[in-house]
Residue, then its C-alpha position, 0 to 999 in steps of 0.5 A: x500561505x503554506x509550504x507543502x513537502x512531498x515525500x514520494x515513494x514508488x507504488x506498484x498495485x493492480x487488480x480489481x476488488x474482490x468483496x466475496x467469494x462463495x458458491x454451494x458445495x452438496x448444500x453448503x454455502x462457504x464464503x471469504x469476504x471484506x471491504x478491501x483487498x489493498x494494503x499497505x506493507x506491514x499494514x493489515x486486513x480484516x476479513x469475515x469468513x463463514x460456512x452455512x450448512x443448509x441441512x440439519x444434522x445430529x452431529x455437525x462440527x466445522x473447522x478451517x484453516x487459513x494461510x498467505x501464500x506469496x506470488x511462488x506459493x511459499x506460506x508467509x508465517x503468522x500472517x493470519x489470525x487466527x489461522x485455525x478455528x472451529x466455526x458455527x453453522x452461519x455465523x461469520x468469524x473475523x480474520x485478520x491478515x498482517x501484511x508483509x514487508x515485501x510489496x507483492x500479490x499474496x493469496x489468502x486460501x482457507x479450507x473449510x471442512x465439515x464432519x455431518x454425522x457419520x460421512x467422511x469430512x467434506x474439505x471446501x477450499x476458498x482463495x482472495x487475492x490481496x495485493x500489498x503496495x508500499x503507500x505514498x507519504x503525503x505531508x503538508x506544512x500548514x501555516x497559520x497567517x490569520x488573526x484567529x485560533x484554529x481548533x479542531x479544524x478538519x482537513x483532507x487530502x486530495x490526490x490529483x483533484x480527488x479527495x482521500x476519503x481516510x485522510x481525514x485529520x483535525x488539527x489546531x494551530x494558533x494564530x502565527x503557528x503552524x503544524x504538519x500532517x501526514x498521511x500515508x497514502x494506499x493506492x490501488x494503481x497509479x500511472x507513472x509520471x506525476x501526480x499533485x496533491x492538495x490539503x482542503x477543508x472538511x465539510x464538517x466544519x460549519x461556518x469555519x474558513x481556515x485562511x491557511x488552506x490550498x497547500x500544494x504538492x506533488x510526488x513522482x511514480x516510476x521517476x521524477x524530473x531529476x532522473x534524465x538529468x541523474x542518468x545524463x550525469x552518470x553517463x558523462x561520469x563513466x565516459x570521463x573514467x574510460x577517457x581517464x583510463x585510456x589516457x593513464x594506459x596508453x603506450x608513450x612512443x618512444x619509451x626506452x629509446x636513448x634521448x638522443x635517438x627520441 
């Protein structure tokens, strides 16, 4: 048997993934790319930037610039690093984006720029969109009622029937015991109303069947079943003070006339 606890949280994502982005600029070829433009607040992301230049120079010297911009255009300081360099002809340079605090849709703009022998330099300027989301925290209380020591066992959560490929866990729990796992959920756009949750097995343990599986959960986007009834109260609580006030306030008849003319 499990007992399973979900912590919900909202989540607002949109977008689709943009793996690269390059093209040629007079023969060169400059390019941002990584496995995922989504992100958690305060989490980070890493991506290969690169400029190639097909042509042969005497002298070629390649530097860029990287900075994250919020939705208004503002950079968001020390969210890029290494934010400046000097890159080689063809060869990839990792950047890592810290993400901040705040949900939102962020830019990454980095500007590439060459100096060939005695031209002027040539300035190439690429963009990604990353979109930072507030994770869903999923937690499952997992008993174990069987008669066997459960070590190193692997388990997974699965949001509405699909399984959360990086949610990967191993635990062990003895006979009678129990343990807790957590994962913190990155989602690229989910649909308000609710959602269920499930903790299953891994495929990497052979042979193995842990009997206290199938725990169950659910968290809520946008609102959950106690929000009608939360709204309908505090509907009921401003009407009851405006019967309160008006009652407290209203004139009695009759005020200030003797006892004998009341």
């Amino acid at each position: 048997m499990i007992a399973a606890i979900a912590v919900f949280a909202m989540v607002f994502a949109a977008g689709a993934v943009l793996l690269e982005s390059s093209s040629d600029v007079d023969g060169a070829s400059t390019y941002i790319k990584g496995d995922t433009n989504v992100v958690k607040t305060k989490g980070y992301l890493t991506y290969q930037i690169m400029y190639f230049e097909s042509e042969e120079f005497d002298t070629l010297v390649i530097t860029y610039s990287a900075v994250l911009k919020n939705g208004s255009g503002d950079n968001q300081s020390g969210a890029v690093s290494p934010s400046s360099g000097t890159l080689s002809n063809g060869i990839e340079s990792d950047l890592t984006i810290n993400a901040p605090a705040s949900a939102g849709k962020y830019t990454l703009v980095v500007t590439f720029t060459a100096e060939k022998d005695d031209d002027p330099s040539v300035k190439t300027e690429r963009t990604q969109t990353i979109t930072v989301v507030e994770p869903v925290v999923l937690t499952a209380v997992l008993m174990n009622n069987s008669n066997v020591d459960f070590t190193n066992f692997v388990v997974y959560f699965k949001v509405d029937g699909v399984l959360v490929e990086d949610s990967k866990t191993t635990v062990s729990v003895e006979v009678g015991g129990k343990t807790t796992v957590t994962h913190e959920w990155v989602a690229e756009s989910l649909s308000n109303g609710r959602h269920t949750f499930q903790v299953v097995a891994g495929d990497e343990n052979i042979g193995s069947k842990a009997s206290f599986l199938g725990g169950e959960g659910d968290f809520y986007v946008g609102h959950s079943d106690y929000g009608l009834i939360n709204i309908m109260l505090a509907i009921l609580l401003v009407v009851f003070i405006i019967m309160v006030v008006y009652l407290y306030r209203k004139p009695v008849k009759n005020y200030g006339k003797p006892k004998s003319r009341r």
